[in-house]
C-alpha positions in Angstrom: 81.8 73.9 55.0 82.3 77.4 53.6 81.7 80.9 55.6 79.9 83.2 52.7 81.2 86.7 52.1 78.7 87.9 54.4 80.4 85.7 57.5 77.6 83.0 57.1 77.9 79.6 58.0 74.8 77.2 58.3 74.8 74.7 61.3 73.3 71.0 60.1 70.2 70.5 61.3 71.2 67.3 63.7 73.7 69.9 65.3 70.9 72.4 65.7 68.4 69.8 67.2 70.9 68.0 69.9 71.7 71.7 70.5 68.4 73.0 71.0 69.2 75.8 68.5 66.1 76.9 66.8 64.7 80.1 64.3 65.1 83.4 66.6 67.3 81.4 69.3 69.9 83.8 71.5 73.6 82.4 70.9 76.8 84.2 71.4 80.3 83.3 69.6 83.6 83.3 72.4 87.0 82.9 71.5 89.0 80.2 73.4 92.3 79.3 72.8 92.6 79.2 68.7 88.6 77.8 68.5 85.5 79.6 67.8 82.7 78.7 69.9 78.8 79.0 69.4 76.7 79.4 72.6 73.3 79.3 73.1 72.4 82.1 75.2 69.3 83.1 77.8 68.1 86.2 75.2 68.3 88.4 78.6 70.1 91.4 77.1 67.3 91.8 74.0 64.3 90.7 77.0 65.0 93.9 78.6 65.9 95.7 75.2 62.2 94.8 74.6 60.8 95.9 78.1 62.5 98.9 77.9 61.0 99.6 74.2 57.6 98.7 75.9 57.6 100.9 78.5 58.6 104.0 75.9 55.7 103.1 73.4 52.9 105.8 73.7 55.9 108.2 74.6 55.8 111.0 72.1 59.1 112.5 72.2 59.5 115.6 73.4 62.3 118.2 72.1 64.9 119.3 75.1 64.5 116.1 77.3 67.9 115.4 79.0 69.8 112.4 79.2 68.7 111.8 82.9 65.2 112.4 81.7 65.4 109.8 78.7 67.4 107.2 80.7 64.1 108.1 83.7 61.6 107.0 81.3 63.8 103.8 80.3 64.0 103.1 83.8 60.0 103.2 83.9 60.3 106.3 86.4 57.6 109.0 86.4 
């Protein structure tokens, strides 16, 4: 197996089904010892990325917010 120029491998499809890796699946890549390893993760981090989008949409922005008040409005605070 070959990585591409772009850093692309493609995981066999009997590795990806015992795995439960599937389209849009969370998985992170660790370092241990001299071996790469793929992990599937729980997709938390981009859950709350998503929530925090959510809360934000109908939001026009409004020129000379601070950085409290954006990160306030992230938070879902009035």
């Amino acid at each position: 197996m070959r990585i591409t120029s772009k850093g692309q491998v493609t995981i066999p499809q009997a590795i990806r089904e015992q795995a439960g890796l599937h389209p849009n699946c969370e998985v992170q890549f660790r370092l241990v010892g001299e071996q790469v390893v793929l992990e599937k993760t729980d997709g938390q981090a981009e859950q709350r990325g998503e929530e925090a989008l959510m809360r934000l949409r109908g939001h026009r922005p409004r020129q000379g917010l601070s950085t409290e008040a954006i990160l306030a409005l992230c938070r879902g605070e009035p």
